[in-house]
C-alpha positions as CSV (number, residue, x, y, z in Angstrom):
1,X,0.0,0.0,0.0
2,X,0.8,3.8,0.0
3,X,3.5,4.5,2.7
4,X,1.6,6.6,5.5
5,X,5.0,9.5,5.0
6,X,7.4,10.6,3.2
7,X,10.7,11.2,4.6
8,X,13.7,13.3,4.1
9,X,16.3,12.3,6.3
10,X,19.6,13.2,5.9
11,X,22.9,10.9,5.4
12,X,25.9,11.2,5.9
13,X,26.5,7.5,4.2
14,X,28.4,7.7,0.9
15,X,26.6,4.0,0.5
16,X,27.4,0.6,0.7
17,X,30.6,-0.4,-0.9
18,X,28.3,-2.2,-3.6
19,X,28.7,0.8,-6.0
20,X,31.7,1.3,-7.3
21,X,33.0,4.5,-6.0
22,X,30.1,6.1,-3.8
23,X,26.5,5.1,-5.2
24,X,24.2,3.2,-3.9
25,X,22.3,0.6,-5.3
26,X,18.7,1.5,-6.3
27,X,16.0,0.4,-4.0
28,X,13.6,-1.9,-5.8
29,X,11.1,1.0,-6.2
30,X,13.7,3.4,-8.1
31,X,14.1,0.7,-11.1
32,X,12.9,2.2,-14.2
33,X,11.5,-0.7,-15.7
34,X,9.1,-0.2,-18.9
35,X,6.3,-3.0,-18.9
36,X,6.1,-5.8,-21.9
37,X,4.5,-8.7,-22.2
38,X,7.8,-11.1,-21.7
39,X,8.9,-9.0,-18.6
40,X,5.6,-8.3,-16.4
41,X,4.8,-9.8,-13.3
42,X,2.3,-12.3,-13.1
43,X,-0.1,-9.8,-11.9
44,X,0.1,-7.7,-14.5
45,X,-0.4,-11.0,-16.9
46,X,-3.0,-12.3,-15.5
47,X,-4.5,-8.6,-16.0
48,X,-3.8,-8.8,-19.9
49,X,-5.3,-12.3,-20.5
50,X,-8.2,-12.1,-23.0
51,X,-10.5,-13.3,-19.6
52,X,-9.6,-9.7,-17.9
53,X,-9.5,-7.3,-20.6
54,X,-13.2,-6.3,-20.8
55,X,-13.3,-6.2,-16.6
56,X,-10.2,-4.0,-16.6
57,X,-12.5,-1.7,-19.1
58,X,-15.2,-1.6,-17.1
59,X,-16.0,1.9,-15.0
60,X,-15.8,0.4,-11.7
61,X,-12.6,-1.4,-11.9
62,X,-10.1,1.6,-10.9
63,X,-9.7,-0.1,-7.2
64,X,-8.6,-3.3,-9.0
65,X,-6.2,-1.1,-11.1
66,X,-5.0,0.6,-8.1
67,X,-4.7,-2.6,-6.2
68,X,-2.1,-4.2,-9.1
69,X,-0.6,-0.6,-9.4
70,X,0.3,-1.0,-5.6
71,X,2.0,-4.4,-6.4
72,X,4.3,-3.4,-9.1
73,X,5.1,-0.4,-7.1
74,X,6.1,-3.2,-4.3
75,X,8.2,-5.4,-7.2
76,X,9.9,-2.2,-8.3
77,X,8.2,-1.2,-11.4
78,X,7.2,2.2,-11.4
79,X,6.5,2.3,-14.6
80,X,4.2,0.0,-14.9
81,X,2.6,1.4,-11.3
82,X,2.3,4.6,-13.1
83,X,0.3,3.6,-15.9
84,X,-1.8,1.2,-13.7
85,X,-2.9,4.5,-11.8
86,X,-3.5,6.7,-14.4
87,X,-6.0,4.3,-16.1
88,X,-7.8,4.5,-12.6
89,X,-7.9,8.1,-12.4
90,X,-9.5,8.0,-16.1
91,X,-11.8,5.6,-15.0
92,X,-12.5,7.6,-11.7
93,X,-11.3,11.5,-11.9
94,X,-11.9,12.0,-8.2
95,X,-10.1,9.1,-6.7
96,X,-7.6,10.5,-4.2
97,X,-5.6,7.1,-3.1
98,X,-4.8,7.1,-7.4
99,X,-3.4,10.7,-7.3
100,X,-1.2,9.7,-4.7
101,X,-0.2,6.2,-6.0
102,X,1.0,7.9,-9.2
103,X,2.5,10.8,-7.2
104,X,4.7,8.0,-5.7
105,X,5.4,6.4,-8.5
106,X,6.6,9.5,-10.1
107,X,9.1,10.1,-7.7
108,X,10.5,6.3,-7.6
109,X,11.3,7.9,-11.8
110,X,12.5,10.9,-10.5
111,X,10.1,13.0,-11.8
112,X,9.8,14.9,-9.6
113,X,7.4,18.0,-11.2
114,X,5.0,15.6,-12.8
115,X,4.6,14.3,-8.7
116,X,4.2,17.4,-7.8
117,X,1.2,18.0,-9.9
118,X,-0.4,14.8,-8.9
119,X,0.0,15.5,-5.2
120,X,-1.6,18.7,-5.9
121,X,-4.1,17.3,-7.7
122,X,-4.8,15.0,-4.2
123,X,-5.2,17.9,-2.2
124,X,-7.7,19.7,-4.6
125,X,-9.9,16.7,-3.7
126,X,-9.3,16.0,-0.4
127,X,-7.8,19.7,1.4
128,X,-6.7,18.1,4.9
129,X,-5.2,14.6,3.4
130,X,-2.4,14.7,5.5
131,X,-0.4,11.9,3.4
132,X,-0.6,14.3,0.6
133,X,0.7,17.3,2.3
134,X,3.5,15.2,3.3
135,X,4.1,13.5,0.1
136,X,3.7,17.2,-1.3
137,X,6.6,18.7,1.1
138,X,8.8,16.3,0.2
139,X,8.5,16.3,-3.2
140,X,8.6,20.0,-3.1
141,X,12.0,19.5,-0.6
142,X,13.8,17.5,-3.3
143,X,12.8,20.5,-6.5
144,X,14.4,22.7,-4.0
145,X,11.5,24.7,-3.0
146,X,12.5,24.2,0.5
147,X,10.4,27.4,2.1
148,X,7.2,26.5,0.4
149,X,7.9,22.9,1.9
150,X,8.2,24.1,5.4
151,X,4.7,25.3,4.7
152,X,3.3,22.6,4.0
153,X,4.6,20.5,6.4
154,X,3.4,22.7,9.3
155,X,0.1,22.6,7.6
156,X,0.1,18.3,7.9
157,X,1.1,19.2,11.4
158,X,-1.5,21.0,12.0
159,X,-3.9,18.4,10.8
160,X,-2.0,16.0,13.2
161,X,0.0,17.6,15.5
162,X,0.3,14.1,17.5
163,X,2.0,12.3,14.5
164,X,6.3,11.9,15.1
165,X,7.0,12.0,10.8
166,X,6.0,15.6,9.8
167,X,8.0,17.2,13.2
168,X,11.0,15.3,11.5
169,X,10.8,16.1,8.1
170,X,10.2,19.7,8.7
171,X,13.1,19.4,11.1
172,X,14.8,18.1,8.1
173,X,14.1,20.9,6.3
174,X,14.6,23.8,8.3
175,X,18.3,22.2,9.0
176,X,18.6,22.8,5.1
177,X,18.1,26.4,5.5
178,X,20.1,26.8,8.4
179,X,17.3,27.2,11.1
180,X,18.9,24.8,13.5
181,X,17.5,26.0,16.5
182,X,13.6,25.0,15.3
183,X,15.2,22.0,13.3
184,X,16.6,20.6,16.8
185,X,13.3,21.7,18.0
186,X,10.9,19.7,15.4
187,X,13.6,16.3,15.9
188,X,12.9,16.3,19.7
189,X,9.5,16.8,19.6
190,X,9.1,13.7,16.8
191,X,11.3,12.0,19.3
192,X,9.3,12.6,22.4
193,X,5.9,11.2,20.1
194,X,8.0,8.3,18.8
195,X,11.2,7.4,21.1
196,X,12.1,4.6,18.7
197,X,11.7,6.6,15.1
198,X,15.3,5.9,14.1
199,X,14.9,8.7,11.2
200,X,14.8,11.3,13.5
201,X,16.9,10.4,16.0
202,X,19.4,10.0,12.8
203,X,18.9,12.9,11.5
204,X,19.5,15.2,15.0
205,X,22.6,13.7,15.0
206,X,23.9,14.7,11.8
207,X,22.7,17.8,12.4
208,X,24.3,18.3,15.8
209,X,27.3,16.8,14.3
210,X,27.3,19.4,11.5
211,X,27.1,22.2,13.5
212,X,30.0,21.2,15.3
213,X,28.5,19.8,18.6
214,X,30.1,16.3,18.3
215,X,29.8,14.5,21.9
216,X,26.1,15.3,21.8
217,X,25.7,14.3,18.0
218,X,27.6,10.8,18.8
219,X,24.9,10.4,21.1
220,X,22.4,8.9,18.9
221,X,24.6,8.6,15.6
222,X,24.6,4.9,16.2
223,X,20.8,5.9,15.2
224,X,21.9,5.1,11.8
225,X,21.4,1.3,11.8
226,X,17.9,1.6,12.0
227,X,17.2,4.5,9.9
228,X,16.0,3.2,6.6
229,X,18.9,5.6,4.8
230,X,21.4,4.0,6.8
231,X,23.8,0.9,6.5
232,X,22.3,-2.4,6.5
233,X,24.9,-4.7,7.1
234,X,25.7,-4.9,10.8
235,X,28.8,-7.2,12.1
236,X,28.6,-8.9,14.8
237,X,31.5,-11.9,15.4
238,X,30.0,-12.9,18.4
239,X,32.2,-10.4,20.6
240,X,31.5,-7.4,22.6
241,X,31.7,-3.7,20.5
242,X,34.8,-1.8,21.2
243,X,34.3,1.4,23.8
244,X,37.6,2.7,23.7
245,X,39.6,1.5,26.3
246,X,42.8,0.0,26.0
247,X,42.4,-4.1,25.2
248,X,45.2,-5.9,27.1
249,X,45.1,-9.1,24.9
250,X,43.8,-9.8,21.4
251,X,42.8,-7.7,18.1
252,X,40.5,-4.9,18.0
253,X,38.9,-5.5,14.3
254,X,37.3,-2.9,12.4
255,X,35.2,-3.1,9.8
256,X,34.3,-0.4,7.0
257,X,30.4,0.0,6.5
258,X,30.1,2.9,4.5
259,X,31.3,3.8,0.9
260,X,35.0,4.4,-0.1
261,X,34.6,8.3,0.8
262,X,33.8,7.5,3.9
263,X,35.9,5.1,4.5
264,X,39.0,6.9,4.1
265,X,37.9,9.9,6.1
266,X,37.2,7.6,8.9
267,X,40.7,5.9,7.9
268,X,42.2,9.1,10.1
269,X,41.8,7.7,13.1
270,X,43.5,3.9,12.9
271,X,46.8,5.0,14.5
272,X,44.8,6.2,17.4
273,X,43.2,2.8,17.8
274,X,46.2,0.7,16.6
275,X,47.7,1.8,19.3
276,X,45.0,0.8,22.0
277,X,45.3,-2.9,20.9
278,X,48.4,-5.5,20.7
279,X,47.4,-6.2,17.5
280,X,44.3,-4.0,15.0
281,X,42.7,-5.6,12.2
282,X,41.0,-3.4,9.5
283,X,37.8,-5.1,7.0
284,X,37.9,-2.8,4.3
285,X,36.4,-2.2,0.6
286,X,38.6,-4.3,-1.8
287,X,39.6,-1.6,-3.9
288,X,41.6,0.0,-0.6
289,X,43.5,-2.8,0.3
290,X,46.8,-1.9,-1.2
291,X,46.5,1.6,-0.8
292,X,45.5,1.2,3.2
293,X,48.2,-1.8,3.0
294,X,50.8,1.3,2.2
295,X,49.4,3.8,4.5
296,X,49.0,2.1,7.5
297,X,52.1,-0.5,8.6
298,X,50.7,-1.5,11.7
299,X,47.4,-2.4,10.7
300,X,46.4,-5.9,9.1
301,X,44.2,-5.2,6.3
302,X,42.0,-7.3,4.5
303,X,39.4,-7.3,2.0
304,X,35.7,-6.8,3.0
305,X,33.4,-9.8,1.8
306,X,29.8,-10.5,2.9
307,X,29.6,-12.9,4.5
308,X,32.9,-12.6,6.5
309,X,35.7,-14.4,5.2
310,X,37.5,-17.2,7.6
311,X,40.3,-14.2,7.4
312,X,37.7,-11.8,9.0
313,X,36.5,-14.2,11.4
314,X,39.7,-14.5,13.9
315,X,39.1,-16.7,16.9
316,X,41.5,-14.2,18.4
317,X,39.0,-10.8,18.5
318,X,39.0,-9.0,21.5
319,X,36.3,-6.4,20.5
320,X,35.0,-4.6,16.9
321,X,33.3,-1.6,15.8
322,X,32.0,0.1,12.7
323,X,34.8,2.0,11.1
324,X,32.4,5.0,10.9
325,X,31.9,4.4,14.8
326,X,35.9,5.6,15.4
327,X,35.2,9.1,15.6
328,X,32.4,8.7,18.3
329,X,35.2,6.9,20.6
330,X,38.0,9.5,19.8
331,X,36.7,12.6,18.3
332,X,34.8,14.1,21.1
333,X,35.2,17.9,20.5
334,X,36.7,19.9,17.2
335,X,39.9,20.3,19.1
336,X,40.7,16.3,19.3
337,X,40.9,16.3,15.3
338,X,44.4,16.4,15.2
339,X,46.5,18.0,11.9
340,X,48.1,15.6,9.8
341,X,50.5,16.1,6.9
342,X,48.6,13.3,4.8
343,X,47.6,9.7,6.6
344,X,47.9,8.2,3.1
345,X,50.4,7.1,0.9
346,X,50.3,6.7,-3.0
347,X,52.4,4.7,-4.9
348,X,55.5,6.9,-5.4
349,X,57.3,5.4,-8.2
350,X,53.7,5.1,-10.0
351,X,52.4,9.2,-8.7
352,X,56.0,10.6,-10.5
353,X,56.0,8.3,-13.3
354,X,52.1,10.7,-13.8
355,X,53.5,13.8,-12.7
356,X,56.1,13.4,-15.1
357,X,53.6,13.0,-18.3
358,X,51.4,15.8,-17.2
359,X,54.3,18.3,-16.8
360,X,55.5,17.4,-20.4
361,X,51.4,18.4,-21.3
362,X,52.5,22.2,-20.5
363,X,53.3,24.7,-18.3
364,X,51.7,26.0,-15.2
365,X,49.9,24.2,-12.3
366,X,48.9,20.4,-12.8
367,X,44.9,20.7,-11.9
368,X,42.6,17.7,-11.4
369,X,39.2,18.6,-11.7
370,X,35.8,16.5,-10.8
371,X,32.5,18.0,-11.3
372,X,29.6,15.5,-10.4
373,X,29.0,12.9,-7.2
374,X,27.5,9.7,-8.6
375,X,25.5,9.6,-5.4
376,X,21.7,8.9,-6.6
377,X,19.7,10.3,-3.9
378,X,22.2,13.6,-3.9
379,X,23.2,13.5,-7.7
380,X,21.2,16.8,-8.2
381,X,22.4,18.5,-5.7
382,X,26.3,17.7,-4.9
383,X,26.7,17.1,-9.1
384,X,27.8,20.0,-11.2
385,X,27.6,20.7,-15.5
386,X,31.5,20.2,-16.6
387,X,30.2,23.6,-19.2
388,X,29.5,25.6,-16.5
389,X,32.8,25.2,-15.5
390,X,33.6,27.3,-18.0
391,X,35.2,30.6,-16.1
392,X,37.8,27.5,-14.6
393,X,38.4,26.0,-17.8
394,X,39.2,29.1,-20.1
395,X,41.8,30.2,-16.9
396,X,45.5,30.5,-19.2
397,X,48.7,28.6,-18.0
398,X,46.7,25.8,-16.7
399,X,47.2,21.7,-17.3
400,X,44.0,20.6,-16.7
401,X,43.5,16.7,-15.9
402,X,40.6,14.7,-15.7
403,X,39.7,12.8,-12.2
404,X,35.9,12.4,-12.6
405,X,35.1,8.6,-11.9
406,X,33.4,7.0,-14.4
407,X,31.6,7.6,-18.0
408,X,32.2,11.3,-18.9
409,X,33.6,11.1,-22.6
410,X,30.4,13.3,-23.6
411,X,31.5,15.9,-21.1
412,X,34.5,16.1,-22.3
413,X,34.2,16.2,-25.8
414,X,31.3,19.0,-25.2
415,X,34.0,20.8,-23.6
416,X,37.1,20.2,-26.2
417,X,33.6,21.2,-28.8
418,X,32.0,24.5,-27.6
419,X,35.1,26.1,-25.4
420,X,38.3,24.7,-27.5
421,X,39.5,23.3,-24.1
422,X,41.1,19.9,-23.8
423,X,41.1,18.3,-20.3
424,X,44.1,15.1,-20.6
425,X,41.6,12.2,-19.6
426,X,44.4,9.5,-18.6
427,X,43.5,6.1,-20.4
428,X,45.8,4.4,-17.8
429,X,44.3,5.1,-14.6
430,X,40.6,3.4,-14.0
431,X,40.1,5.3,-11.1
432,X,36.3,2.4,-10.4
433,X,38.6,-0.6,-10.3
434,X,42.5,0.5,-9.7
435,X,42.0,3.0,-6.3
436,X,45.3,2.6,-5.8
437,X,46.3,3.9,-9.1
438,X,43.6,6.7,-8.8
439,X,45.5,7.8,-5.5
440,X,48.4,8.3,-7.4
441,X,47.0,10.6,-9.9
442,X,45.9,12.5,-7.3
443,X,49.2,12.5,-5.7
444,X,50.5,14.0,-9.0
445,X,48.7,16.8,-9.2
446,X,49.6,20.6,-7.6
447,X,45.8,21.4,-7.0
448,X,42.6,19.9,-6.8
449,X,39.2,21.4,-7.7
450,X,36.4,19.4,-7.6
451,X,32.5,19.0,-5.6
452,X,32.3,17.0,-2.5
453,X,33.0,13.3,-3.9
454,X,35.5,10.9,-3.3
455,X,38.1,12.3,-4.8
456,X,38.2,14.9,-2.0
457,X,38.5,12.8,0.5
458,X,41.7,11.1,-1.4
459,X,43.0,14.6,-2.3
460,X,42.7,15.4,1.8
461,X,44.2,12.6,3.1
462,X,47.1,12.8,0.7
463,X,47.6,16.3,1.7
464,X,47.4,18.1,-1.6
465,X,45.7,21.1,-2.0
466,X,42.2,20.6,-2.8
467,X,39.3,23.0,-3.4
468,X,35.9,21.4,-2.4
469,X,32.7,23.5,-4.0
470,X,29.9,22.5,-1.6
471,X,26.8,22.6,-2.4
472,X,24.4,24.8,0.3
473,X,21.9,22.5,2.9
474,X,20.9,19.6,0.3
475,X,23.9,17.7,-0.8
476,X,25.9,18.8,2.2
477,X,27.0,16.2,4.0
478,X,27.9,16.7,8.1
479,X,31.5,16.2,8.0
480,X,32.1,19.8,6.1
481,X,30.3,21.8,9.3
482,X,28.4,25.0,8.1
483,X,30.1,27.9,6.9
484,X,33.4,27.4,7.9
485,X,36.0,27.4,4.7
486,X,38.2,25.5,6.5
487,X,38.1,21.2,6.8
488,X,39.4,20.3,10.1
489,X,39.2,16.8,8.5
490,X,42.0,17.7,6.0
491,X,44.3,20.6,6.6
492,X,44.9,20.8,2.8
493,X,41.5,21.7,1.9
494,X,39.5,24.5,1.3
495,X,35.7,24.4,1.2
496,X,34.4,27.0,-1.2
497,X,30.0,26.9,-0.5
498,X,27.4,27.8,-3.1
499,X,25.4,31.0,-1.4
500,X,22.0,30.2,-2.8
501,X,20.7,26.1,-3.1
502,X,21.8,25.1,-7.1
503,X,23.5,28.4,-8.1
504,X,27.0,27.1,-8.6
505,X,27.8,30.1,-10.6
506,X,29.2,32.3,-7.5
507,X,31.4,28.9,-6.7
508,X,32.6,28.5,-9.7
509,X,33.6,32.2,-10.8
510,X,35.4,32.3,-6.7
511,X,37.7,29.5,-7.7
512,X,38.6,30.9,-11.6
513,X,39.2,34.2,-9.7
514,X,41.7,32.4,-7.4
515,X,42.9,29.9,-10.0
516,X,44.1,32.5,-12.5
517,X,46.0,34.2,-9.6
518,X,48.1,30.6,-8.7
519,X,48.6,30.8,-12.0
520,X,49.8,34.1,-12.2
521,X,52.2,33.2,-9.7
522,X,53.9,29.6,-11.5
């Protein structure tokens, strides 16, 4: 059936590690699957048998057609949802529960404006449907509309002001627009109506975390296991969690649960724990074995497989934790993030070898550039137009070098097309499979530009100078604070924020300023 509420919660998970560099995989509902005969459920065939067609034709069959559009919503065909309920709504104009079946069907296509209408359409029928106005909001929350959101999530509170959802999705959206004080305000009051509502008990955490009060946002961050945006795969190994304290005999194993972003951010704080054990064990993405392998000497790392391998399950194991659980055992205020000079370690023979084939490109600063997240949820928001880049791009004396993961031959070649500009995209480095190879581009390079992605996070712990052009409330993840330009994360960084939600214009035309200056100055 139709879920009572939408939600918004925030993440700070850059996904499982099933996608390749930060994605996550598509819930069922998301797939975009077009109905045909050979690939419809049995549902929907035993609708399109000769024996069905003249029911399904008959005035008074939209509840059957909004009953099957409800099942191929469930087994992830939107599609084919969508066209089940706008066949009822032809059938029966005034049929609320078919506006709102579409509207969610819409959305699981990411269409996002077409929703809108049909939630609209939902409440023109039925004024005080409060699963409307909520459906409404956060449809209206992901176009970016985020004030005409708030309205009409107050307006569903109103209708129900003893229901825990709408307090936390307005709280979720007054923490976009930096209202923290009412946002903290709306989480605790879902949280007093519903103690157990994992979303917002999430989602006060990462908001407490981003405004920099850490030991209260740890408090419920572990909030993110039940939160249906949150990891899924929980380790266990039969041995008590890790709480910090010095182990006086066997290995503390850890065990990376978010996406490679993540991971290495979190990667900061293994000498800290390595040396609270007689022997550390890190479970990590595949793709980071060697390059952690390199980095961190006395840490045993091995490659992260579901189910555990026998490697991963060591008779020896003291205690374990959640790699992304670290922080809320050693970082308890701003202060205990320590500086570093770079916690990682490319491939030196491999990063000159690179450095040496850009330089011979031309003169002036080596600059990687990445423009887009392939985050799905956040896409929109964190992702950038390579063209727009333009005022970078056209910036004289520059070696420009591409470090955008993934398929982007089109961008570039619109680029090399309509502004003459040709961005050296390195055939030898697959930055999806080879992340050890990828960290020794990035090692090569004299400056980083690029949106808050993974290659950040490699340019940060690496130490090279990286500009990171942050999107402003959706997209932005806690770890970058609020309007500080500083990363206490990464001492190399700078964080350069958009001033109004999708205008990456003011971003984008800051950096070229600054960009033409450092290369001015080679």
């Amino acid at each position: 059936g139709l879920q009572s509420f939408a939600t918004t919660g925030r993440s700070d998970i850059e996904a499982a590690p099933t996608d390749l560099m930060e994605g996550r995989p598509p819930a069922a509902a998301t797939a975009d699957r077009t109905a045909s005969p050979a690939a419809s459920p049995p549902e929907l065939a035993a609708a399109q048998t000769p024996g069905n067609q003249a029911s399904i034709t008959q005035p008074d069959d939209a509840e059957m057609l909004i009953n099957l559009g409800r099942k191929l919503f469930g087994l992830g065909q939107p599609s084919d949802a969508a066209a089940c309920y706008r066949r009822a709504i032809a059938r029966k104009p005034d049929y609320v529960s078919a506006h709102l079946g579409l509207g969610l069907a819409l959305r699981a296509l990411d269409r996002d404006s077409e929703a809108e209408a049909a939630y609209r359409r939902a409440l023109e029928l039925d004024p005080n449907n409060q699963i409307a106005l909520s459906h409404l909001a956060d449809t209206l929350n992901n176009l970016g509309k985020t004030e005409e959101a708030v309205k009409q999530f107050r307006r569903a509170i109103e209708i129900r002001p003893d229901l825990p959802e709408p307090y936390n999705n307005l709280g979720t959206t007054l923490d976009k627009l930096g209202d923290f004080r009412e946002a903290e305000t709306c989480y605790r009051r879902a949280i007093a109506l519903r103690p157990d509502l994992a979303e917002a008990r999430s989602n006060l955490a990462l908001m407490l975390l981003s405004t920099g009060r850490l030991a209260e946002g740890w408090q419920d961050y572990e909030w993110r296991w039940r939160s249906k945006d949150g990891p899924k795969r929980r380790r266990d190994f039969g041995k008590p969690e890790w709480t910090g304290q010095p182990l006086a005999a066997g290995s503390l194993h850890l065990w990376g649960e978010q996406g490679v972003g993540d991971q290495v951010l979190h990667a900061s704080r293994l000498p800290d724990a390595r040396f609270r054990a007689p022997r550390c064990v890190l479970e990590c993405e595949p793709r980071l074995v060697p390059l952690f392998t390199r980095s961190f000497p006395e840490v045993e790392v091995i490659a992260r497989a579901d189910p555990p391998s026998a490697r991963a399950i060591d008779s020896n194991i003291a205690a374990h934790l959640a790699l992304g659980s670290l922080p809320r055992l050693l970082v308890s205020d701003l202060d205990a993030i320590t500086p570093h000079d770079g916690y990682l370690t490319a491939d030196a023979i491999r990063s000159g070898s690179l450095r040496a084939r850009y330089r011979a490109l031309g003169r002036g600063p080596i600059v990687g550039i990445s423009w887009r997240s392939n985050r799905k949820d956040l896409l929109r928001w964190k992702s950038s137009a390579l063209l727009d880049w333009a005022p970078i791009l056209t910036v004289p004396g520059v070696v420009f070098v591409n470090l955008q993961y993934g398929d982007c031959a089109a961008d570039l070649a619109a680029v090399r097309e309509k502004l003459g500009i040709s961005v050296y995209n390195d055939a030898e480095i697959d930055s999806l499979k080879d992340l050890d190879g990828f960290a020794a581009q990035v090692a090569a390079m004299d400056l980083v530009i690029s949106v808050s992605n993974t290659t950040v996070h490699f340019a940060g712990a690496l130490n090279i100078p990286v500009w990171t052009l942050l999107s402003a409330g959706l997209g932005l993840l806690w770890y970058w604070f609020r309007d500080r330009e500083d990363s206490p994360w990464y001492p190399s960084m700078r964080l350069l924020r958009q001033q109004h939600l999708g205008d990456w214009g003011d971003v984008i035309a800051r950096a070229a300023v600054e960009l033409r200056a450092k290369a001015a100055r080679s």
